[in-house]
N, C-alpha and C positions, 0 to 999 in steps of 0.2 A: 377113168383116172380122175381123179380130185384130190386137191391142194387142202392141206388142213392149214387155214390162214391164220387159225387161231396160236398154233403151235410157229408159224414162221415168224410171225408178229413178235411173238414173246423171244426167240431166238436172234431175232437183228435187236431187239429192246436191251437184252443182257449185253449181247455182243457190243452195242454201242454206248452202253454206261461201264463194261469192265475198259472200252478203251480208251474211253476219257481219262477212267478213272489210273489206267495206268501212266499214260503220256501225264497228267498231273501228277503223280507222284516222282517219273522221272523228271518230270521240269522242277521241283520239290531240291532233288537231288543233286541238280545242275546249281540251282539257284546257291546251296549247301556251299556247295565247292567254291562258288564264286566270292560268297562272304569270307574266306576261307582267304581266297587270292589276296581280298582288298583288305582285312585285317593284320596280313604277312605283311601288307605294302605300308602298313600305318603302324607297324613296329608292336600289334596285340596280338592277342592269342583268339583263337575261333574253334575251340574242341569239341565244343556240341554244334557248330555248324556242320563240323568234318563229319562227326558221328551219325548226325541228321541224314546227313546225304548220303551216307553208306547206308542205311538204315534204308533207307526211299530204293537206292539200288539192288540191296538185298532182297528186300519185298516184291521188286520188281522182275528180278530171276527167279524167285521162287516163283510167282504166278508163269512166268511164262514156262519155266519146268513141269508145271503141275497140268499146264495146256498140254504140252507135249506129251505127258503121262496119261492124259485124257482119250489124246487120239491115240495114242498107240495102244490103252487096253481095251 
């Protein structure tokens, strides 16, 4: 039995640049909302913060849909 380290390598390399890259978009998303809070509290409007962060959380289910659509075909 042998390990192809070349192929595991490249597999924790994806896996740990898609989860950065998701947890930064969710924090993207969070951050969205928050602008969102502190412009309600200062009597403005934040329509493309709101948008933003939906935007960040959409992208966000979608990838992890598309995970799950992965493993299951």
């Amino acid at each position: 039995m042998s390990i192809d380290w070349a192929a595991l390598g490249s597999v924790f390399g994806v896996s740990l640049v898609v989860t950065v890259a998701l947890v930064g978009l969710f924090t993207l998303g969070i951050v969205g909302l928050s602008r969102q809070e502190q412009a309600a509290a200062r009597g403005g409007s934040a329509a493309l913060a709101v948008t933003g962060a939906y935007a960040c959380f959409a992208a966000c289910a979608a990838a992890v849909a598309y995970g799950i659509y992965l493993i299951v075909a």
